[in-house]
N, C-alpha and C positions, 0 to 999 in steps of 0.2 A: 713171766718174770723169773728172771735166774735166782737159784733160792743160793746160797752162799754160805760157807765159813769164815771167820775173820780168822789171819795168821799170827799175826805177834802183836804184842802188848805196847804201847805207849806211851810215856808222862802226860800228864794235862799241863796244857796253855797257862799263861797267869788270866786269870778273869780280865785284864781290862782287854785282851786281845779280842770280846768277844765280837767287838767292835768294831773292830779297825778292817778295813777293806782290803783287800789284795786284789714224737706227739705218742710216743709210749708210755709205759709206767717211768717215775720217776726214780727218786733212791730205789733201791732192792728191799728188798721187804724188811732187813737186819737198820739199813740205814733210816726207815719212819720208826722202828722201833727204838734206836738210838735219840731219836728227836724226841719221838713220843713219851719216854722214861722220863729224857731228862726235864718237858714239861711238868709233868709231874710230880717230879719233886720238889718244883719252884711255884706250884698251886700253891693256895692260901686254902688251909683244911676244911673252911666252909663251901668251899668252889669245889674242891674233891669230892665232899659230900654231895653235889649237886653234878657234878657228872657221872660219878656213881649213880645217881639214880636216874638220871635222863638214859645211861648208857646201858641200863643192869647191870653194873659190874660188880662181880662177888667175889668171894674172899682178896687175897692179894690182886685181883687185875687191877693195871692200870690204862694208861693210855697209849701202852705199848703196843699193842693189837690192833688197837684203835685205829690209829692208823694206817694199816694195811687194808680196812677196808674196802674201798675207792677201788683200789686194785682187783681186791676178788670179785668181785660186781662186773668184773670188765667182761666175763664169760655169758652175764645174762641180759639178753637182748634187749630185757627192759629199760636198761641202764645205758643204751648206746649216745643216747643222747650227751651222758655225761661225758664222751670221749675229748671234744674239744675245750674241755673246762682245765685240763690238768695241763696247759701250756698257754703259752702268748710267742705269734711266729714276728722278730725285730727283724730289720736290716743292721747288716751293720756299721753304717752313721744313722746314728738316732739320737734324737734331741729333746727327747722324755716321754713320759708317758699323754695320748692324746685320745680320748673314746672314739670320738667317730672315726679316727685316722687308723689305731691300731686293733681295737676289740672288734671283729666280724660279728654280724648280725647271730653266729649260733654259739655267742658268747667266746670267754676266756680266762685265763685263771687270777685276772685283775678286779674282775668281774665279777664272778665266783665266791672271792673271798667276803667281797661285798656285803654281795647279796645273802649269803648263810649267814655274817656277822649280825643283819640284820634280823634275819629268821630267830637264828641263836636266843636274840634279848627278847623276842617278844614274847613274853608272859602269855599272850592271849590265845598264841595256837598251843596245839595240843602236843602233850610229852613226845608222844610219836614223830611228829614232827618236826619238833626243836630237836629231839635225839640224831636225827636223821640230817638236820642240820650241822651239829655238832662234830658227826662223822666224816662230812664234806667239809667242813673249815678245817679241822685238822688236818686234813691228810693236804689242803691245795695250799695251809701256809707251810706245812715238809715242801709239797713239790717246789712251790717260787723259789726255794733257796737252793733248789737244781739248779745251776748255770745251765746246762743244756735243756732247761726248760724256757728261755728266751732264746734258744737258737732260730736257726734261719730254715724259712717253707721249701725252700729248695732242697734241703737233707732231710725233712720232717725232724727238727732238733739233734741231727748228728746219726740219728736211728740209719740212713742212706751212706755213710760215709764208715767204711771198710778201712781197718785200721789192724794192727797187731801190737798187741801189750806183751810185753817178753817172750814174745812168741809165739803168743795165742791169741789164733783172729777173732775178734769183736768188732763191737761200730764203735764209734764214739759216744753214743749216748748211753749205752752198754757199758761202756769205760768208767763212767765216772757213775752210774748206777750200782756197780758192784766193785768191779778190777780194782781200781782204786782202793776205795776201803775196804778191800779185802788184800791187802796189803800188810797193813800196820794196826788192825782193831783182828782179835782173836775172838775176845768173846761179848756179844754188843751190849748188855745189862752192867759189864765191870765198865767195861766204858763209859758208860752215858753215868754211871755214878761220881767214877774217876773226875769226868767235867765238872759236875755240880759239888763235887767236894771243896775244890778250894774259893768257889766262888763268896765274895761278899750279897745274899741275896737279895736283899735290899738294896744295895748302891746298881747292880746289875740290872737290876728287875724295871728300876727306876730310871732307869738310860737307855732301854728298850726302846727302840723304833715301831711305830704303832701301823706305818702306811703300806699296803702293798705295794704303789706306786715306790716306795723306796727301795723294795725288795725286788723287783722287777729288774729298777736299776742297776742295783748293785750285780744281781747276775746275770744282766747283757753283758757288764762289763769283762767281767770273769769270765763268759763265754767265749768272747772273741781277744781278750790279753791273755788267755790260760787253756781254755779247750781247743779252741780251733788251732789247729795245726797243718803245715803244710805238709809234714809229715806222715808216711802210712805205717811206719815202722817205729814203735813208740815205747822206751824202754825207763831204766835212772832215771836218766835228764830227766823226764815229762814226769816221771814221778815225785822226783824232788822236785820237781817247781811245785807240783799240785795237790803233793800230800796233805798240807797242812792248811790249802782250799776246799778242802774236803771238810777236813775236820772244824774249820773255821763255820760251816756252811751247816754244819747238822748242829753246831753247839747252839751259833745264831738263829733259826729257825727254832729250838727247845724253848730259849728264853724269850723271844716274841712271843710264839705260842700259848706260853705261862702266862705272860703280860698280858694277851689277847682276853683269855678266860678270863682271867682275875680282875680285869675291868668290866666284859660282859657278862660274869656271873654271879656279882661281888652280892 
Protein backbone atom coordinates (compact mmCIF):
# COMPACT_ATOMS: atom_id res chain seq x y z
CA UNK A 1 0.00 0.00 0.00
CA UNK A 2 1.25 3.52 -1.02
CA UNK A 3 1.90 5.34 2.35
CA UNK A 4 0.87 9.06 1.50
CA UNK A 5 0.66 12.82 2.55
CA UNK A 6 -2.35 14.63 2.41
CA UNK A 7 -1.89 18.32 0.59
CA UNK A 8 -4.34 21.08 1.46
CA UNK A 9 -6.80 21.54 4.13
CA UNK A 10 -10.74 21.68 3.71
CA UNK A 11 -14.04 22.95 5.32
CA UNK A 12 -16.30 20.05 6.75
CA UNK A 13 -19.64 19.23 5.08
CA UNK A 14 -22.85 20.22 7.17
CA UNK A 15 -23.54 16.93 9.03
CA UNK A 16 -26.80 16.02 7.37
CA UNK A 17 -24.73 15.46 3.99
CA UNK A 18 -23.41 12.55 5.88
CA UNK A 19 -26.21 10.83 4.34
CA UNK A 20 -27.01 11.64 1.30
CA UNK A 21 -25.68 9.52 -1.84
CA UNK A 22 -23.94 10.64 -4.65
CA UNK A 23 -9.20 -6.99 -4.66
CA UNK A 24 -6.24 -4.96 -3.00
CA UNK A 25 -5.99 -3.00 0.03
CA UNK A 26 -8.69 -0.63 0.34
CA UNK A 27 -8.26 3.26 1.48
CA UNK A 28 -4.32 3.96 2.12
CA UNK A 29 -3.63 3.51 5.28
CA UNK A 30 -4.12 7.70 6.17
CA UNK A 31 -7.80 7.12 4.84
CA UNK A 32 -8.77 3.92 7.67
CA UNK A 33 -7.23 6.30 9.93
CA UNK A 34 -9.52 9.07 8.91
CA UNK A 35 -12.52 6.56 9.34
CA UNK A 36 -10.95 5.03 12.31
CA UNK A 37 -10.62 8.68 14.50
CA UNK A 38 -13.59 9.79 13.40
CA UNK A 39 -15.21 6.35 14.96
CA UNK A 40 -13.98 7.17 17.83
CA UNK A 41 -14.97 10.06 18.77
CA UNK A 42 -18.70 9.20 18.08
CA UNK A 43 -18.04 5.83 20.65
CA UNK A 44 -20.10 6.20 23.76
CA UNK A 45 -17.00 6.26 26.66
CA UNK A 46 -18.15 2.84 28.00
CA UNK A 47 -17.64 1.18 24.44
CA UNK A 48 -14.11 3.02 24.23
CA UNK A 49 -13.48 1.49 27.55
CA UNK A 50 -14.18 -1.89 26.15
CA UNK A 51 -12.26 -1.65 23.03
CA UNK A 52 -9.38 -0.41 24.81
CA UNK A 53 -9.36 -3.30 26.48
CA UNK A 54 -10.34 -5.96 23.95
CA UNK A 55 -7.56 -4.08 21.77
CA UNK A 56 -4.76 -3.06 24.53
CA UNK A 57 -4.76 0.25 23.71
CA UNK A 58 -2.65 2.52 25.85
CA UNK A 59 -2.32 5.90 26.50
CA UNK A 60 -3.95 8.14 23.69
CA UNK A 61 -4.43 5.24 20.85
CA UNK A 62 -7.47 5.05 19.28
CA UNK A 63 -9.02 3.36 16.58
CA UNK A 64 -6.90 4.96 14.13
CA UNK A 65 -4.33 2.16 13.68
CA UNK A 66 -6.79 -0.13 14.30
CA UNK A 67 -7.61 -0.04 11.31
CA UNK A 68 -4.79 -0.62 9.18
CA UNK A 69 -4.47 -3.88 10.48
CA UNK A 70 -6.01 -6.10 7.96
CA UNK A 71 -3.64 -4.59 5.68
CA UNK A 72 -0.32 -5.42 7.42
CA UNK A 73 -1.38 -9.15 7.82
CA UNK A 74 -1.35 -9.18 4.08
CA UNK A 75 2.48 -9.99 4.03
CA UNK A 76 1.86 -13.16 6.40
CA UNK A 77 0.86 -16.26 4.86
CA UNK A 78 -1.11 -17.12 7.67
CA UNK A 79 -3.63 -14.61 6.88
CA UNK A 80 -4.07 -15.30 3.03
CA UNK A 81 -6.96 -16.66 3.48
CA UNK A 82 -8.31 -13.31 4.61
CA UNK A 83 -7.57 -11.91 1.06
CA UNK A 84 -10.97 -12.43 -0.57
CA UNK A 85 -12.86 -10.97 2.44
CA UNK A 86 -11.72 -7.20 1.77
CA UNK A 87 -14.03 -6.95 -1.60
CA UNK A 88 -17.39 -8.18 -3.35
CA UNK A 89 -16.75 -8.60 -7.28
CA UNK A 90 -20.64 -6.77 -8.99
CA UNK A 91 -21.47 -6.56 -12.47
CA UNK A 92 -22.52 -3.64 -13.41
CA UNK A 93 -26.51 -4.09 -13.79
CA UNK A 94 -27.20 -5.40 -10.46
CA UNK A 95 -30.34 -5.71 -8.56
CA UNK A 96 -29.06 -6.02 -4.97
CA UNK A 97 -27.38 -7.86 -2.88
CA UNK A 98 -28.11 -12.10 -3.23
CA UNK A 99 -25.71 -14.88 -1.10
CA UNK A 100 -25.69 -17.71 -3.18
CA UNK A 101 -25.62 -15.43 -6.52
CA UNK A 102 -23.02 -12.88 -5.40
CA UNK A 103 -20.69 -14.05 -2.11
CA UNK A 104 -18.30 -17.01 -3.60
CA UNK A 105 -17.86 -19.99 -1.55
CA UNK A 106 -14.24 -18.48 -0.08
CA UNK A 107 -16.45 -15.77 1.22
CA UNK A 108 -16.72 -11.73 0.84
CA UNK A 109 -16.69 -8.53 2.59
CA UNK A 110 -20.82 -8.79 3.03
CA UNK A 111 -20.00 -11.75 4.70
CA UNK A 112 -17.27 -10.87 6.62
CA UNK A 113 -18.77 -8.09 8.20
CA UNK A 114 -21.34 -10.55 9.38
CA UNK A 115 -19.70 -12.92 10.57
CA UNK A 116 -17.03 -10.73 12.98
CA UNK A 117 -20.32 -8.69 13.97
CA UNK A 118 -21.40 -11.66 15.33
CA UNK A 119 -17.92 -12.89 16.91
CA UNK A 120 -17.66 -9.28 18.24
CA UNK A 121 -20.93 -9.74 20.70
CA UNK A 122 -20.29 -13.00 21.86
CA UNK A 123 -19.31 -12.80 25.43
CA UNK A 124 -18.41 -16.44 25.44
CA UNK A 125 -15.22 -16.59 23.31
CA UNK A 126 -12.34 -15.36 24.56
CA UNK A 127 -10.79 -11.59 24.53
CA UNK A 128 -8.27 -12.84 22.02
CA UNK A 129 -10.75 -13.63 19.89
CA UNK A 130 -13.34 -11.10 19.97
CA UNK A 131 -10.13 -8.67 19.72
CA UNK A 132 -9.22 -10.24 16.64
CA UNK A 133 -12.68 -9.90 15.58
CA UNK A 134 -12.98 -6.39 16.35
CA UNK A 135 -9.81 -5.88 14.11
CA UNK A 136 -11.65 -7.46 11.10
CA UNK A 137 -15.05 -5.52 11.48
CA UNK A 138 -13.31 -2.37 11.54
CA UNK A 139 -11.14 -2.38 9.01
CA UNK A 140 -14.02 -4.46 6.23
CA UNK A 141 -16.70 -1.73 7.28
CA UNK A 142 -13.64 1.33 6.02
CA UNK A 143 -13.12 -0.95 3.03
CA UNK A 144 -17.25 -1.31 1.94
CA UNK A 145 -17.38 2.20 1.70
CA UNK A 146 -14.35 1.94 -0.98
CA UNK A 147 -16.52 2.30 -4.25
CA UNK A 148 -13.81 0.31 -5.91
CA UNK A 149 -14.29 -2.29 -3.38
CA UNK A 150 -17.57 -3.49 -5.43
CA UNK A 151 -15.91 -3.05 -8.63
CA UNK A 152 -15.88 -5.56 -11.46
CA UNK A 153 -13.65 -9.32 -11.50
CA UNK A 154 -12.60 -8.33 -14.79
CA UNK A 155 -10.05 -5.40 -13.44
CA UNK A 156 -9.82 -7.04 -9.93
CA UNK A 157 -11.73 -3.68 -8.47
CA UNK A 158 -10.01 -1.19 -11.01
CA UNK A 159 -6.44 -2.60 -9.59
CA UNK A 160 -6.14 -3.84 -13.78
CA UNK A 161 -7.05 -0.53 -15.26
CA UNK A 162 -4.00 1.87 -15.96
CA UNK A 163 -5.04 5.39 -15.69
CA UNK A 164 -3.00 8.82 -15.21
CA UNK A 165 -4.12 11.37 -12.43
CA UNK A 166 -2.33 14.74 -13.29
CA UNK A 167 0.03 12.98 -14.84
CA UNK A 168 0.88 10.34 -12.80
CA UNK A 169 0.31 6.85 -13.76
CA UNK A 170 -1.80 4.75 -11.36
CA UNK A 171 -4.81 2.27 -11.63
CA UNK A 172 -7.91 3.02 -10.67
CA UNK A 173 -8.29 1.40 -7.46
CA UNK A 174 -4.90 3.23 -6.54
CA UNK A 175 -6.83 6.46 -7.38
CA UNK A 176 -9.19 6.56 -5.13
CA UNK A 177 -7.14 4.70 -2.33
CA UNK A 178 -4.74 7.55 -2.03
CA UNK A 179 -4.53 10.31 -5.32
CA UNK A 180 -7.64 11.34 -4.55
CA UNK A 181 -7.51 12.11 -0.98
CA UNK A 182 -4.34 13.26 -1.16
CA UNK A 183 -5.59 16.00 -2.96
CA UNK A 184 -7.52 18.18 -0.46
CA UNK A 185 -6.88 16.38 3.18
CA UNK A 186 -3.08 17.64 4.44
CA UNK A 187 -3.10 16.27 7.61
CA UNK A 188 -5.67 13.11 8.41
CA UNK A 189 -6.07 13.46 12.52
CA UNK A 190 -7.14 17.50 11.71
CA UNK A 191 -9.52 16.05 9.50
CA UNK A 192 -11.25 13.35 10.80
CA UNK A 193 -11.67 15.86 13.88
CA UNK A 194 -12.78 18.71 11.43
CA UNK A 195 -15.92 16.12 10.37
CA UNK A 196 -16.92 15.25 13.87
CA UNK A 197 -16.79 18.89 14.94
CA UNK A 198 -19.90 20.11 13.63
CA UNK A 199 -21.73 17.06 13.71
CA UNK A 200 -25.16 16.92 15.94
CA UNK A 201 -23.91 13.43 17.52
CA UNK A 202 -26.78 12.08 18.46
CA UNK A 203 -29.28 13.03 15.66
CA UNK A 204 -26.27 11.54 13.26
CA UNK A 205 -25.39 8.55 15.13
CA UNK A 206 -29.23 7.85 15.22
CA UNK A 207 -29.65 7.97 11.25
CA UNK A 208 -26.85 5.60 10.84
CA UNK A 209 -27.53 2.84 8.44
CA UNK A 210 -26.80 -0.44 10.22
CA UNK A 211 -26.78 -3.12 6.88
CA UNK A 212 -23.81 -4.01 4.82
CA UNK A 213 -26.12 -5.04 2.27
CA UNK A 214 -26.82 -1.10 2.11
CA UNK A 215 -23.17 -0.19 2.10
CA UNK A 216 -22.46 -2.57 -0.74
CA UNK A 217 -25.05 -0.70 -2.50
CA UNK A 218 -24.33 2.42 -2.21
CA UNK A 219 -20.75 1.80 -3.51
CA UNK A 220 -21.67 -0.23 -6.60
CA UNK A 221 -23.32 2.74 -7.42
CA UNK A 222 -20.55 5.20 -6.85
CA UNK A 223 -18.37 2.87 -8.66
CA UNK A 224 -19.80 2.65 -12.01
CA UNK A 225 -21.66 6.75 -11.91
CA UNK A 226 -18.06 8.00 -10.43
CA UNK A 227 -14.99 5.61 -10.85
CA UNK A 228 -15.33 3.96 -13.77
CA UNK A 229 -14.35 6.03 -16.56
CA UNK A 230 -13.82 5.68 -20.15
CA UNK A 231 -11.08 7.75 -19.67
CA UNK A 232 -7.19 6.90 -19.18
CA UNK A 233 -6.17 10.34 -18.77
CA UNK A 234 -7.92 11.70 -15.60
CA UNK A 235 -7.24 15.10 -14.26
CA UNK A 236 -10.04 18.48 -12.63
CA UNK A 237 -12.88 17.15 -14.12
CA UNK A 238 -12.75 13.54 -12.31
CA UNK A 239 -11.55 15.30 -9.41
CA UNK A 240 -14.13 17.55 -8.97
CA UNK A 241 -16.79 15.23 -9.55
CA UNK A 242 -15.23 12.84 -6.95
CA UNK A 243 -13.71 14.92 -4.26
CA UNK A 244 -16.20 15.12 -2.18
CA UNK A 245 -17.06 11.13 -2.81
CA UNK A 246 -14.33 10.63 -1.25
CA UNK A 247 -14.92 12.59 1.62
CA UNK A 248 -18.60 11.72 1.81
CA UNK A 249 -17.29 7.91 1.99
CA UNK A 250 -14.61 8.10 4.88
CA UNK A 251 -16.99 10.49 6.89
CA UNK A 252 -19.92 7.81 6.27
CA UNK A 253 -18.10 4.70 7.06
CA UNK A 254 -16.56 6.63 10.84
CA UNK A 255 -20.17 7.09 11.76
CA UNK A 256 -21.58 3.54 10.86
CA UNK A 257 -18.72 2.26 12.53
CA UNK A 258 -19.50 4.18 15.75
CA UNK A 259 -22.98 3.15 15.41
CA UNK A 260 -21.87 -0.47 14.74
CA UNK A 261 -19.77 -0.65 18.20
CA UNK A 262 -22.03 1.19 20.32
CA UNK A 263 -24.76 -1.21 19.67
CA UNK A 264 -22.49 -4.41 19.77
CA UNK A 265 -20.62 -3.14 22.71
CA UNK A 266 -23.07 -1.05 24.64
Amino acid sequence: MIHFSFRTARAILYFLSIFCSTHAMAWGPDGHRITGEIAWQLLEPPVQVEVRRLLNLKGESTLAEAGTWADRIRSDDRYDWVAPLHYINLPVTWQGYRKSRDCPEHGCIVEAIKTYQLKLADRSLADAERGEALLFLVHFVEDVHQPMHTGLREDRGGNDMKVEFFDEPTNLHALWDTYLPARFIDDWKAFALSEVDGMDRKEVLGAAQGEPETWVEESHQLAHSNAYTGNVDLGEAYYQKNKEVVSLRLRQGGVRLAALLNDLLK
